[in-house]
N, C-alpha and C positions, 0 to 999 in steps of 0.2 A: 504494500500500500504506500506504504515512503512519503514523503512531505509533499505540500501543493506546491508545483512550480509554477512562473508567471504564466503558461500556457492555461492551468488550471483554473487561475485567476480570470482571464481572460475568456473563456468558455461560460464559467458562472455569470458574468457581467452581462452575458451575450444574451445569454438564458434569462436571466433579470428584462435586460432591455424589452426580449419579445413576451414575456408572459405581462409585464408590467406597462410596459412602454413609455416612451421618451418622459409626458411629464410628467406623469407619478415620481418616477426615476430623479427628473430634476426635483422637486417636491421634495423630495425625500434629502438628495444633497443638500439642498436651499435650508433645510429644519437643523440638518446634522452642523450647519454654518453657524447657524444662529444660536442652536445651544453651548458650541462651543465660546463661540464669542460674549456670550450669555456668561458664561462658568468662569471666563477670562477677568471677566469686569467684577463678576462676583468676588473673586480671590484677591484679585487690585484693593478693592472694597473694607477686606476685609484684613488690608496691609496698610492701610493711611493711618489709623487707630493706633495703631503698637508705635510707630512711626513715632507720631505728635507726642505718645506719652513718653515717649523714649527722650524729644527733643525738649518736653518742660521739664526732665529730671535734670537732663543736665545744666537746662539755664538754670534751674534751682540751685544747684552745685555751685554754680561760677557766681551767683547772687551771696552765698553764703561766704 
């Protein structure tokens, strides 16, 4: 059975395109973009916060 090569890859996509077609297919990329970009902005989000408290400890430090 042995691993999928890019020809394997390529067969399945094909298979996808005709049982699916074109824009289900783009559909379906266009979500998988969004949530990624989605999850990106999430984790930015949720890096601004440590960030600030990390920047008022130290001007607190240099204040003191």
């Amino acid at each position: 059975m042995g691993e999928f090569s890019l020809w394997h890859w390529l067969l399945v996509i094909a298979i996808a395109l005709l049982l699916f077609g074109t824009s289900k297919f783009a559909a379906v990329g266009k979500g998988l973009g969004e949530g990624i970009r989605n999850f990106k902005a999430s984790m930015k989000e949720g890096e601004e916060p440590k960030k600030e408290k990390e920047e008022e400890k130290k001007s607190q430090t240099e204040k003191s």
